[in-house]
Biopython code that builds the backbone (N, CA, C, O; Angstrom):
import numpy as np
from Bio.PDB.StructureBuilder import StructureBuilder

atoms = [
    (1, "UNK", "N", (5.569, -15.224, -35.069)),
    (1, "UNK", "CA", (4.823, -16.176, -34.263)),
    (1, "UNK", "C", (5.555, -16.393, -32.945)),
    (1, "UNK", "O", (6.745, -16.702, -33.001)),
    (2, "UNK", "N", (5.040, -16.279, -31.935)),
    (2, "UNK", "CA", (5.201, -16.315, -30.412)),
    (2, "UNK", "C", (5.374, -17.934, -30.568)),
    (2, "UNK", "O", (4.535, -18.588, -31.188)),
    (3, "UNK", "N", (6.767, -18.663, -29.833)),
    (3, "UNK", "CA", (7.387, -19.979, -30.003)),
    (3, "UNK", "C", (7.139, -20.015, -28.216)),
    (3, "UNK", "O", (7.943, -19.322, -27.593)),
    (4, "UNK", "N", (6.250, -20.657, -27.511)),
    (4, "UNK", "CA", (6.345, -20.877, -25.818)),
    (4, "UNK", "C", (6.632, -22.348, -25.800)),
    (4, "UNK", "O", (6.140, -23.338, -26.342)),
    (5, "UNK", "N", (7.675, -22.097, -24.923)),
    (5, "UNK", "CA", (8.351, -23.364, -24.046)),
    (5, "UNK", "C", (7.218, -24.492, -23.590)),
    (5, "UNK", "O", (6.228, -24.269, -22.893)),
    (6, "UNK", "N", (7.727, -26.091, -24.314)),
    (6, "UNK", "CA", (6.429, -26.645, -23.447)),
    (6, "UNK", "C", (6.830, -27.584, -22.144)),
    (6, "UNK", "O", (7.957, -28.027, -22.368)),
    (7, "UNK", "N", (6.387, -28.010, -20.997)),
    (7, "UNK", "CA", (7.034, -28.622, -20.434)),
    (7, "UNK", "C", (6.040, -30.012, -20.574)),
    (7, "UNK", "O", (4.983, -29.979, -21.204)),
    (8, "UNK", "N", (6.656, -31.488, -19.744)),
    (8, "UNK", "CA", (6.083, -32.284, -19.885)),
    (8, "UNK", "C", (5.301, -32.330, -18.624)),
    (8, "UNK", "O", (5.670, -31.655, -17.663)),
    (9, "UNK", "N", (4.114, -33.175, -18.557)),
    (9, "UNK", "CA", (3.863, -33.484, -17.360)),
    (9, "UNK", "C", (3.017, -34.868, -17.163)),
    (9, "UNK", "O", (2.739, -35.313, -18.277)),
    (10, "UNK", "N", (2.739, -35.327, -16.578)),
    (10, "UNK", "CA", (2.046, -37.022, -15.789)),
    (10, "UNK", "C", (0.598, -36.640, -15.291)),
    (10, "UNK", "O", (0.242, -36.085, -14.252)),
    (11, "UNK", "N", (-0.173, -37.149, -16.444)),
    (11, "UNK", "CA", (-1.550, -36.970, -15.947)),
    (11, "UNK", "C", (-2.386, -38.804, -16.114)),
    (11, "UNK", "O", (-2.214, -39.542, -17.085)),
    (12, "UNK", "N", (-3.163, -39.101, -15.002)),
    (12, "UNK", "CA", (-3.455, -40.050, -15.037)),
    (12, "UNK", "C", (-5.005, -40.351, -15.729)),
    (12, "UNK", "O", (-6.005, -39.762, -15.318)),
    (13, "UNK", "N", (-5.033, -41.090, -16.545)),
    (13, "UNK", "CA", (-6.621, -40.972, -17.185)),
    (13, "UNK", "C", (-7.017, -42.410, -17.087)),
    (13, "UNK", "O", (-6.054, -43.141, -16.858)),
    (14, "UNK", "N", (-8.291, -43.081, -17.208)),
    (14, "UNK", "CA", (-8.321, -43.945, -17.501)),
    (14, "UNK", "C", (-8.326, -44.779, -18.915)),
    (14, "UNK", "O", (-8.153, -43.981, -19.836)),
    (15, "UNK", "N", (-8.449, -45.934, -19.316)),
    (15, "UNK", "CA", (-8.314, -46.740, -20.660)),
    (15, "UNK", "C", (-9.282, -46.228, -21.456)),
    (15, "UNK", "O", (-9.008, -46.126, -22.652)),
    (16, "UNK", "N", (-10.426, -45.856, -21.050)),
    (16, "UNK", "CA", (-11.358, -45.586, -21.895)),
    (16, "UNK", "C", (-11.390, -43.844, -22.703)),
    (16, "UNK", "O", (-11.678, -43.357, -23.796)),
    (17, "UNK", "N", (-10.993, -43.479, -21.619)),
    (17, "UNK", "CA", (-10.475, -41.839, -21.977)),
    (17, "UNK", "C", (-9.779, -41.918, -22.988)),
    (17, "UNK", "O", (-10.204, -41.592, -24.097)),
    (18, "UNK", "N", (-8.682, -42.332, -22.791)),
    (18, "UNK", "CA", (-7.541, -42.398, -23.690)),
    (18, "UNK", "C", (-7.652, -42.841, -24.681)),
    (18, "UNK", "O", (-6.895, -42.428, -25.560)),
    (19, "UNK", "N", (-8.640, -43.883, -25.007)),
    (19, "UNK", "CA", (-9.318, -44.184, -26.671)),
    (19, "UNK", "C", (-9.805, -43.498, -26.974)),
    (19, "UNK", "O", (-9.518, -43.494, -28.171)),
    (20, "UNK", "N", (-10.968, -42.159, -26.698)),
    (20, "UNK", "CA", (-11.212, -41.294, -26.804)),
    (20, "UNK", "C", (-10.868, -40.489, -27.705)),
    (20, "UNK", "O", (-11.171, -40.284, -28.881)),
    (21, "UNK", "N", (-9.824, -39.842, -26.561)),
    (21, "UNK", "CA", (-8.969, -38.983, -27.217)),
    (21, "UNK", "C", (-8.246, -39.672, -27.811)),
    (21, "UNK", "O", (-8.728, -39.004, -28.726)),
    (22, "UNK", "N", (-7.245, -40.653, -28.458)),
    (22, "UNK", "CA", (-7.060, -41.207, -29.366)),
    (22, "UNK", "C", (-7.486, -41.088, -30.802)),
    (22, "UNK", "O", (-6.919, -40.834, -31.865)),
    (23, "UNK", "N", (-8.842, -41.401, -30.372)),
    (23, "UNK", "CA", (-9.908, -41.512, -32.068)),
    (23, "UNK", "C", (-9.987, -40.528, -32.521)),
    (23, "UNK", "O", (-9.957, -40.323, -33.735)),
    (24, "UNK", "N", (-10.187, -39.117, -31.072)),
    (24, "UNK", "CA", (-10.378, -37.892, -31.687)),
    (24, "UNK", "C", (-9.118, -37.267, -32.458)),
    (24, "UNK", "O", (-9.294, -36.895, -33.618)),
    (25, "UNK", "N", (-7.823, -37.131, -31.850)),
    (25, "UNK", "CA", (-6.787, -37.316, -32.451)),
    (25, "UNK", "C", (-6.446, -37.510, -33.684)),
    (25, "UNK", "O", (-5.858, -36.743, -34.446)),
    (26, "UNK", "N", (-6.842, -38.581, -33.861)),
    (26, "UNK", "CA", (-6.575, -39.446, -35.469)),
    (26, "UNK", "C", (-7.479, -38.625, -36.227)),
    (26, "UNK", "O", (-6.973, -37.939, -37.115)),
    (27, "UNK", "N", (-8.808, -38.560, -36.034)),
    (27, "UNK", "CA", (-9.682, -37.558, -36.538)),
    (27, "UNK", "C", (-9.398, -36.229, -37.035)),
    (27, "UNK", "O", (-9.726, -35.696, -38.095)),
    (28, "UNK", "N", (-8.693, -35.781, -36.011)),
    (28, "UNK", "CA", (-8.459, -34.287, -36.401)),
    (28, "UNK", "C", (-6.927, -34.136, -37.251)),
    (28, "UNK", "O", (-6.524, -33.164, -37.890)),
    (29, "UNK", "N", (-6.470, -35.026, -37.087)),
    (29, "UNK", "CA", (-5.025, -35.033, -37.607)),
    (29, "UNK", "C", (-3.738, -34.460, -36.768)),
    (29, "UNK", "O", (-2.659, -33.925, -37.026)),
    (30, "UNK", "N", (-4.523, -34.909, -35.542)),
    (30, "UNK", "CA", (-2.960, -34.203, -34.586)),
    (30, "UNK", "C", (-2.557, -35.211, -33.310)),
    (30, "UNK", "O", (-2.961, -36.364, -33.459)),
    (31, "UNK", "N", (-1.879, -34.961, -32.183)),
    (31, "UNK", "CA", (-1.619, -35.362, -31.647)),
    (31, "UNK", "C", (-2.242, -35.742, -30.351)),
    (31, "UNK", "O", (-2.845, -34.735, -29.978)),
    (32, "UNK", "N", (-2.428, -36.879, -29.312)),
    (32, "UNK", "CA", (-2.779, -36.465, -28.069)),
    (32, "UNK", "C", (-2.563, -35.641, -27.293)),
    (32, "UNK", "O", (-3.513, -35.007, -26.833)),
    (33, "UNK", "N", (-1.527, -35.427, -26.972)),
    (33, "UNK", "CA", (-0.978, -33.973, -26.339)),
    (33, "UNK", "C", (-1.863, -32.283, -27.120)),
    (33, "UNK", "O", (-2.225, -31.312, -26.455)),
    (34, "UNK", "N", (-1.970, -32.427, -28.437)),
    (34, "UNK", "CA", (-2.381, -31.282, -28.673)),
    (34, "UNK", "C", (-4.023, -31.441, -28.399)),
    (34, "UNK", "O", (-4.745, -30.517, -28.024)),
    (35, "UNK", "N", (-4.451, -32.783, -28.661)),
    (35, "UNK", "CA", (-5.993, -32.787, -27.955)),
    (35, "UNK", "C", (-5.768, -32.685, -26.523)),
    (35, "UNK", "O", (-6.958, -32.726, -26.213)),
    (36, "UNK", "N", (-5.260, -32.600, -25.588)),
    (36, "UNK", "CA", (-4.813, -32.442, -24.057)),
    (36, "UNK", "C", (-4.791, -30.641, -23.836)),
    (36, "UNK", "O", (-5.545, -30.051, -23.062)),
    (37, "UNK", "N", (-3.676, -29.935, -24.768)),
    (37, "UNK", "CA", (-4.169, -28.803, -24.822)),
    (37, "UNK", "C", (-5.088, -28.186, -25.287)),
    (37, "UNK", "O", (-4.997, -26.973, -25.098)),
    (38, "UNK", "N", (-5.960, -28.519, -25.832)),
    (38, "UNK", "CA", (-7.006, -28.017, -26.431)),
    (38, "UNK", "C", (-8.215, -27.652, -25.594)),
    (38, "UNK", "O", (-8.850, -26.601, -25.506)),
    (39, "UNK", "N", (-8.394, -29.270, -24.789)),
    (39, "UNK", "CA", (-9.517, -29.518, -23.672)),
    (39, "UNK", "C", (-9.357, -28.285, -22.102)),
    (39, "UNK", "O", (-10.150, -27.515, -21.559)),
    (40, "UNK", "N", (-7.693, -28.720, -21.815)),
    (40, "UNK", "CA", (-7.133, -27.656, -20.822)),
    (40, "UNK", "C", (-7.314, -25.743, -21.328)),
    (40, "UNK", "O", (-7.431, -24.780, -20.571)),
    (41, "UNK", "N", (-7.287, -25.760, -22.298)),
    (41, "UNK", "CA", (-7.964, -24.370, -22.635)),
    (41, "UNK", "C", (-9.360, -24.322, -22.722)),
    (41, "UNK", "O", (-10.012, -23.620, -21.948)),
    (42, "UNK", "N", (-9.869, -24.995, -23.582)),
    (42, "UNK", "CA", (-11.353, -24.672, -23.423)),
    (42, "UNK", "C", (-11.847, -24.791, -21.755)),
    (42, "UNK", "O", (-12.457, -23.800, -21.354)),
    (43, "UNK", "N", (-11.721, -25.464, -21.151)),
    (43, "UNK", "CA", (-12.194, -25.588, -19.927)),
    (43, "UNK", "C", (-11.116, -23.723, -19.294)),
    (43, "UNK", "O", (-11.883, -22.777, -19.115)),
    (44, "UNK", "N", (-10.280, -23.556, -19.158)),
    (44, "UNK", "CA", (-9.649, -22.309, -18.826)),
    (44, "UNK", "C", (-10.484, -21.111, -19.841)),
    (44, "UNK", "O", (-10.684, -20.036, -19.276)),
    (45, "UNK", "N", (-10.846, -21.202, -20.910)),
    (45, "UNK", "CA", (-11.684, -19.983, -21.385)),
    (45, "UNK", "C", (-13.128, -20.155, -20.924)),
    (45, "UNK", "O", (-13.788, -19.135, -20.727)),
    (46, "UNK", "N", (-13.537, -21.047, -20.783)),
    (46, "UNK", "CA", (-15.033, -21.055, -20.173)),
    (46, "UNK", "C", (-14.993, -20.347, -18.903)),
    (46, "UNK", "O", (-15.880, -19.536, -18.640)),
    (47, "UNK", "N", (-13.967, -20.600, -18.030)),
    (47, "UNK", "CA", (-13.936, -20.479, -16.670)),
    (47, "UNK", "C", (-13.859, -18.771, -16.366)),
    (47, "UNK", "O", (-14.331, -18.210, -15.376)),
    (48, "UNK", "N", (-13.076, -18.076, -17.586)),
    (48, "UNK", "CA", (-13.241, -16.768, -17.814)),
    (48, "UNK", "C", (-14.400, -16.068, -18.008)),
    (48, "UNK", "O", (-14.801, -14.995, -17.558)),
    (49, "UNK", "N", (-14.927, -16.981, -18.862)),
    (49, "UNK", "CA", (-16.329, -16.097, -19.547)),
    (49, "UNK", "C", (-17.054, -16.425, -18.160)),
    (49, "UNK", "O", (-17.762, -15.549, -17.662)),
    (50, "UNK", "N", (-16.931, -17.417, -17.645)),
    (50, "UNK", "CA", (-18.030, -17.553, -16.324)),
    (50, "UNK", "C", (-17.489, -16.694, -15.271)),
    (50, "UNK", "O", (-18.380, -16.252, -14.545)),
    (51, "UNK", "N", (-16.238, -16.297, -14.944)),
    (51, "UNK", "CA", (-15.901, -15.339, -14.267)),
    (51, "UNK", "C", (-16.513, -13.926, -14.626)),
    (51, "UNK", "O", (-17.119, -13.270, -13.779)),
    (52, "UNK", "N", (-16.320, -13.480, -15.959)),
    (52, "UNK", "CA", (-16.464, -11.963, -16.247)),
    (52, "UNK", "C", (-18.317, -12.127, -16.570)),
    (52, "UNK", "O", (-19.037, -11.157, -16.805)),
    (53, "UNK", "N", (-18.692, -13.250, -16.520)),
    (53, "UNK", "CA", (-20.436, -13.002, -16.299)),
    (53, "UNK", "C", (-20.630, -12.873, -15.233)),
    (53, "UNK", "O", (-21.577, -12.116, -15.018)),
    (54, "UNK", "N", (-20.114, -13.315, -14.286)),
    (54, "UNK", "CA", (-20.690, -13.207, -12.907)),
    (54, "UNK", "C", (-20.033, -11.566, -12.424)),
    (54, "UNK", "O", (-20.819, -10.829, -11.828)),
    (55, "UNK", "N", (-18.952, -11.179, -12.634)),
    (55, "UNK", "CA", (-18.698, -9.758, -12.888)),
    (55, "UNK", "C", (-19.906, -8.640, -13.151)),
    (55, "UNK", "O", (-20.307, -7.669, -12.509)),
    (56, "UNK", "N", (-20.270, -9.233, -14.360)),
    (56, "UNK", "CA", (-21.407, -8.328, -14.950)),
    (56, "UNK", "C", (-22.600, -8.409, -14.356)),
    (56, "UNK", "O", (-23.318, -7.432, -14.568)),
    (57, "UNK", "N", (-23.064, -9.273, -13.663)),
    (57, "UNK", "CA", (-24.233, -9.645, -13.244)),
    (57, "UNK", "C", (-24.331, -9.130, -11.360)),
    (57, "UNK", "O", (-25.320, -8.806, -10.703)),
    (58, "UNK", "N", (-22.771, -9.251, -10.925)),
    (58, "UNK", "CA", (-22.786, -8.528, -9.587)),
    (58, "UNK", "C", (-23.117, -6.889, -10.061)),
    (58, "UNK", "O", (-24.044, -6.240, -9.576)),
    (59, "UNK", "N", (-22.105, -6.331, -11.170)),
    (59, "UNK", "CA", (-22.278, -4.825, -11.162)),
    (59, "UNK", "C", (-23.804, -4.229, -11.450)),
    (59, "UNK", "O", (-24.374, -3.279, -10.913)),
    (60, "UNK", "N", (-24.273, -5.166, -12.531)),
    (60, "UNK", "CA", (-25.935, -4.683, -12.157)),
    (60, "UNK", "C", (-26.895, -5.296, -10.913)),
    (60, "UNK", "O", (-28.116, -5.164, -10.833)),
    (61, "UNK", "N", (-26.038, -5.982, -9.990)),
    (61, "UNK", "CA", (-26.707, -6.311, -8.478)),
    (61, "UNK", "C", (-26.081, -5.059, -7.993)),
    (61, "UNK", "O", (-27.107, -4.534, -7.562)),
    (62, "UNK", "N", (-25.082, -4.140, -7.733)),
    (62, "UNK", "CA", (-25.186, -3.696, -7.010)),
    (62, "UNK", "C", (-25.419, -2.028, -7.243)),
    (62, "UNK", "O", (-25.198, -1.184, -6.375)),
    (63, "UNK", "N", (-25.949, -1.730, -8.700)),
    (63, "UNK", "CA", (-26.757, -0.545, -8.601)),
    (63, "UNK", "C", (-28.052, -0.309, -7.845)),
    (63, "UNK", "O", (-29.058, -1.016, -7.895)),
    (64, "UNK", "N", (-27.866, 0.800, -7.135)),
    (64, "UNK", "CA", (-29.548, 0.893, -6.094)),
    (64, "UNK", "C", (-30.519, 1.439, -7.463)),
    (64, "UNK", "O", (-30.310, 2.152, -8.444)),
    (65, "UNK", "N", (-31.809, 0.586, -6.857)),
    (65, "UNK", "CA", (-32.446, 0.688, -7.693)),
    (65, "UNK", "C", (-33.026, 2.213, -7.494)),
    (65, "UNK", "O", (-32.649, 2.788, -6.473)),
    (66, "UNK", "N", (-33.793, 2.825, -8.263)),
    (66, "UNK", "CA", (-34.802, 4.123, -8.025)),
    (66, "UNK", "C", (-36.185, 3.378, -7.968)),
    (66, "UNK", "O", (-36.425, 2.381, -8.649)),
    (67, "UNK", "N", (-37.019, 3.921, -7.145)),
    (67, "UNK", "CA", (-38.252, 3.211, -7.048)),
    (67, "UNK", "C", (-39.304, 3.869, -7.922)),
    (67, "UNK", "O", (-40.311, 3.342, -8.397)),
    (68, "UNK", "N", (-39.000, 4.763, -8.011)),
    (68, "UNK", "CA", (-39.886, 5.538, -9.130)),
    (68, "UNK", "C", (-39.740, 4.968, -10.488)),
    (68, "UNK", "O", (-40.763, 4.870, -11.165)),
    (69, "UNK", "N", (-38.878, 4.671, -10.862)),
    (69, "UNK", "CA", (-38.508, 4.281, -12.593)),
    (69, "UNK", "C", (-39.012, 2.619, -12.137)),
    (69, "UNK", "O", (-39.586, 2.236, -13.156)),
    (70, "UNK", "N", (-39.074, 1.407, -11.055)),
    (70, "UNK", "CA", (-39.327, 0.308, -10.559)),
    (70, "UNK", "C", (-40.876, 0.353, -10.998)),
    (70, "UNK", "O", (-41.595, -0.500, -11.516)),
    (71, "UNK", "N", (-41.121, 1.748, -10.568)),
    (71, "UNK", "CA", (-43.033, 1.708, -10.471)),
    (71, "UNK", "C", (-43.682, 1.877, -11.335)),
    (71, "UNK", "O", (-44.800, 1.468, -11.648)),
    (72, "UNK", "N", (-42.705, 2.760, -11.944)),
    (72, "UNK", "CA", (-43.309, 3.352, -13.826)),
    (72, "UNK", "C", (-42.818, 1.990, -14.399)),
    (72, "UNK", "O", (-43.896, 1.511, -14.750)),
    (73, "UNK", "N", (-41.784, 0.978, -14.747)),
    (73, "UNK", "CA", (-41.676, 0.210, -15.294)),
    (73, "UNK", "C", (-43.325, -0.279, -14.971)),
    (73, "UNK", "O", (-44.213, 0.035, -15.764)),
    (74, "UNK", "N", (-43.579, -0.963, -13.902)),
    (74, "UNK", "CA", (-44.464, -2.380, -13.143)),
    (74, "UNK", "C", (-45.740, -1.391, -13.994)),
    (74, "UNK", "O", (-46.289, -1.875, -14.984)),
    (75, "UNK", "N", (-46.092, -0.092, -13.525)),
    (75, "UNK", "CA", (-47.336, 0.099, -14.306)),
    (75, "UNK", "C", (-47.372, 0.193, -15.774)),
    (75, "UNK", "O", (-48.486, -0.097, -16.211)),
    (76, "UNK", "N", (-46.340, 0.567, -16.851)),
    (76, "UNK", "CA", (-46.073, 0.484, -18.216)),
    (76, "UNK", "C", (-46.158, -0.996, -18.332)),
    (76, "UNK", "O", (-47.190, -1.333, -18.912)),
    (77, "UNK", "N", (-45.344, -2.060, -17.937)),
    (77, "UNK", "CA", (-45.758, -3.376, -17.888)),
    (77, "UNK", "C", (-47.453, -3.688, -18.196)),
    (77, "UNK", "O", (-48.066, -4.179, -19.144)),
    (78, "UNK", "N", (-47.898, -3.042, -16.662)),
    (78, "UNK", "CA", (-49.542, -3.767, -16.122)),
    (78, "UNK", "C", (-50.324, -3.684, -17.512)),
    (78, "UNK", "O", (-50.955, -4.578, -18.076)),
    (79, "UNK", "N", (-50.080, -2.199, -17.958)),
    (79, "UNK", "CA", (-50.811, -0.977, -18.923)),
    (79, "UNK", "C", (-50.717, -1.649, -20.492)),
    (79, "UNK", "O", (-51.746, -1.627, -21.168)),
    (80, "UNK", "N", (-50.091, -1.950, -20.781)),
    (80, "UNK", "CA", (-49.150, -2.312, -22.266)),
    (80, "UNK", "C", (-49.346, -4.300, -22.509)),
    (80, "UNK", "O", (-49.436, -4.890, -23.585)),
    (81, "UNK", "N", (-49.355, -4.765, -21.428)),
    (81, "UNK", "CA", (-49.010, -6.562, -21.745)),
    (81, "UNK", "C", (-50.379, -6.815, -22.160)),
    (81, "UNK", "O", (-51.478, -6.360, -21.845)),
    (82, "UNK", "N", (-50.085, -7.413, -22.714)),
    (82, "UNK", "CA", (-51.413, -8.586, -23.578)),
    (82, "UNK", "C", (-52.071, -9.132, -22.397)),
    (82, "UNK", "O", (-51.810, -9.098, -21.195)),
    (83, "UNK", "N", (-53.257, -9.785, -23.290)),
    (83, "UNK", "CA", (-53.419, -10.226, -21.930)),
    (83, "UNK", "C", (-54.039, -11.888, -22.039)),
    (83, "UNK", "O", (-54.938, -12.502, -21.466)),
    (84, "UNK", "N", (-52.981, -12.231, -23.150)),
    (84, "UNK", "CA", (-52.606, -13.707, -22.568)),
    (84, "UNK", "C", (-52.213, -14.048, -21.784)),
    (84, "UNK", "O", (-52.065, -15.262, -21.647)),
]
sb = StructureBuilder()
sb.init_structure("model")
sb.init_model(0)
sb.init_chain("A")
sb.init_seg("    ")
for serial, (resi, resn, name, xyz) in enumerate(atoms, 1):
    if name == "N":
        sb.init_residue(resn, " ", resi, " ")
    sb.init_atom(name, np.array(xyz, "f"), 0.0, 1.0, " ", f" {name:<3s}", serial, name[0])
structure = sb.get_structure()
């Protein structure tokens, strides 16, 4: 098991926060600090997945389209959809 150094640090929250996380704390059976890291990661892994989506979503922005396969899609569409 990988043992990383922790350091301390001064974060300011307000009263109501801090009951919060408190209750949640007690709840889960751990500490504030480890509910502190918990929140600071999830918010840092979201921020990834929203990075490497927007990744994915530029690389299919910036294939040129073919207009021929654009046109055969739109008429297979027209040809094929219900017509609710």
């Amino acid at each position: 098991m990988l043992t990383m150094a922790l350091r301390e640090i001064a974060v300011v929250l307000d009263d109501q926060l801090i009951e919060k996380i408190d209750a949640l704390a007690k709840e889960l059976g751990v500490d504030r600090s480890e509910i502190m890291r918990r929140g600071v990661g999830a918010i840092l892994d979201a921020d990834a997945l929203r990075k490497a989506d927007r990744k994915l979503q530029d690389s299919y922005l910036s294939i040129t389209q073919d207009e021929a396969i654009i046109e055969a899609a739109a008429r297979f569409a027209r040809e094929n959809s219900p017509l609710w």
